[in-house]
N, C-alpha and C positions, 0 to 999 in steps of 0.2 A: 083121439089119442093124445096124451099129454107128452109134452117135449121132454126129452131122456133129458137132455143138457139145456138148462134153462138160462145159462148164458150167450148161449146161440140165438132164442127167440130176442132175447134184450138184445143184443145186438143189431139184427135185423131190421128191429122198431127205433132205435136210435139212428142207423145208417137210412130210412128212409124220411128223414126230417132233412128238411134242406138247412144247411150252413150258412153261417153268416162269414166273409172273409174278413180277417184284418187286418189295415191296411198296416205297411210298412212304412217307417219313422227311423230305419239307420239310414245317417246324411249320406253315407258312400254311395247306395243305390240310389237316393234320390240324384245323388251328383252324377252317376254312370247315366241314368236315363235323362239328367238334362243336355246331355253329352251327347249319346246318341238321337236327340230330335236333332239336336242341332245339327250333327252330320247329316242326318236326313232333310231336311232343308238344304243345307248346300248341296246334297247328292240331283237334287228335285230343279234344282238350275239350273247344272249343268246338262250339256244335251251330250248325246253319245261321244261322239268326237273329244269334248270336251272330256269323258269320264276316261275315257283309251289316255289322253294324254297325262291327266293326272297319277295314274294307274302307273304309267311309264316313270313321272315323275316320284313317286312315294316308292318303287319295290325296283324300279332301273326297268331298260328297255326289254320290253317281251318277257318279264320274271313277274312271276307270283299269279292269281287271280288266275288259273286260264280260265274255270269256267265263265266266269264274268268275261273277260275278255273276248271272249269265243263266241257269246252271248252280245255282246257289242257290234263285232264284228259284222255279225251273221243280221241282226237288226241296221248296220250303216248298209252292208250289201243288198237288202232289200229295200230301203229308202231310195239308193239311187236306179233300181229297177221297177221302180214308180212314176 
C-alpha cells in the first residue's frame, strides 16, 4: 500500500541517517566551559572537609548547598566510622 502522505515516509528516511554535530565557535561558551574545568580541578583537590568550608566561605555559615552539604557531611561521617 502506498503512503497517503509522502511526507511522512521522507521523513522517516531522513530521521534514520545519523547526523553529523557541529561544533560550537561562540567565545562565551567556550570561555563558560574553560571556566567550569577549571572549577572542576580545584573541586577535585579539595577533600570533603575542605569543600564544607569553602562552601561556608562563598554563601556564609550553614547557607545555600544543603544537598551538597548534607552529602559532605554524610561522606565525613562515614570516613571517620572506618
Amino acid at each position: 500500500m502506498a503512503q497517503k502522505y509522502k511526507q511522512e515516509a521522507k521523513k522517516q528516511e531522513i530521521s534514520d541517517e545519523p547526523r553529523s554535530t557541529r561544533s560550537c565557535t561562540h567565545p562565551q561558551r567556550t570561555r563558560r566551559q574553560e571556566q567550569a574545568e577549571k572549577l572542576r580541578r580545584a573541586r577535585a583537590k579539595r577533600t570533603d572537609k575542605q569543600q564544607l568550608a569553602e562552601l561556608d566561605r562563598v554563601f556564609g555559615k550553614d547557607k545555600g548547598a544543603k544537598k551538597e552539604r548534607a552529602k559532605l557531611k554524610e561522606r565525613i561521617k562515614n570516613e571517620r566510622k572506618k
